[in-house]
N, C-alpha and C positions, 0 to 999 in steps of 0.2 A: 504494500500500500504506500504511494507516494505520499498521501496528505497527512498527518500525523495529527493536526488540529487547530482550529482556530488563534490567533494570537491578538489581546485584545489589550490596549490601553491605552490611556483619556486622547493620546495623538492621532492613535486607530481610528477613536471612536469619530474626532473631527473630522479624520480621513474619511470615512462613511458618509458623512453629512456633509461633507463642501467635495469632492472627489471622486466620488463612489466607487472607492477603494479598501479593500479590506484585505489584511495578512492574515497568513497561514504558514505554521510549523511545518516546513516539510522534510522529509529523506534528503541528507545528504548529498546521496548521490542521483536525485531527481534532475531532470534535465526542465528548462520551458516547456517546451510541445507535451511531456511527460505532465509537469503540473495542470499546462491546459486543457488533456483532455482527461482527466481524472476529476476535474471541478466541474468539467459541463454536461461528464455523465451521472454523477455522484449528485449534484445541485440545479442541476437545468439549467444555467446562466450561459450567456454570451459573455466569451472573458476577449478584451479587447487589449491587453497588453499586461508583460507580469516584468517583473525587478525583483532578482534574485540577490540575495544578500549573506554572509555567514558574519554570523553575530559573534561577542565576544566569549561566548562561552561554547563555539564551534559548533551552534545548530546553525541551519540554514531556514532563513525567513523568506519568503516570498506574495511581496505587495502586487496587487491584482486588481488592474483595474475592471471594471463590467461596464457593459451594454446597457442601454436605455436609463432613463429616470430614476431614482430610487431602488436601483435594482441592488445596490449593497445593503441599505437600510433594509430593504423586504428579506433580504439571507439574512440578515444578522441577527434577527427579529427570529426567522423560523428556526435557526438554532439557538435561540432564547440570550442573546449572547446583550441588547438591549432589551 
């Protein structure tokens, strides 16, 4: 399993609201194309570009933008995450 789990804080949470962008913990050794289609089969979303990142404690984070309107706000909601 690529996605490992949501990653959520007060930055995130703006990122959703002004961006509609939300990060995800994922597998190290996940590729783009790997994290894109695992989110659009897993969550039904149009993912429109992803920014991969390894943080300092050597997980790998990736910021994800979506498709249409409040389409972050409505995932983050359906994983109770707001």
């Amino acid at each position: 399993m690529v996605i490992k789990s949501p990653f959520i804080t007060e930055k995130v949470t703006n990122m959703i609201d002004s961006d509609n962008t939300m990060e995800f913990l994922v597998n190290i050794k996940a590729n783009k194309k790997e994290i894109k289609k695992e989110l659009e089969e897993l969550y039904d979303v149009d993912v429109i570009s992803i920014r991969t990142m390894i943080t300092s404690k050597g997980e790998k984070k990736a910021a994800v933008k979506l498709a249409g309107d409040g389409s972050a706000n409505e995932l983050a909601t359906t994983l109770g995450l707001l």
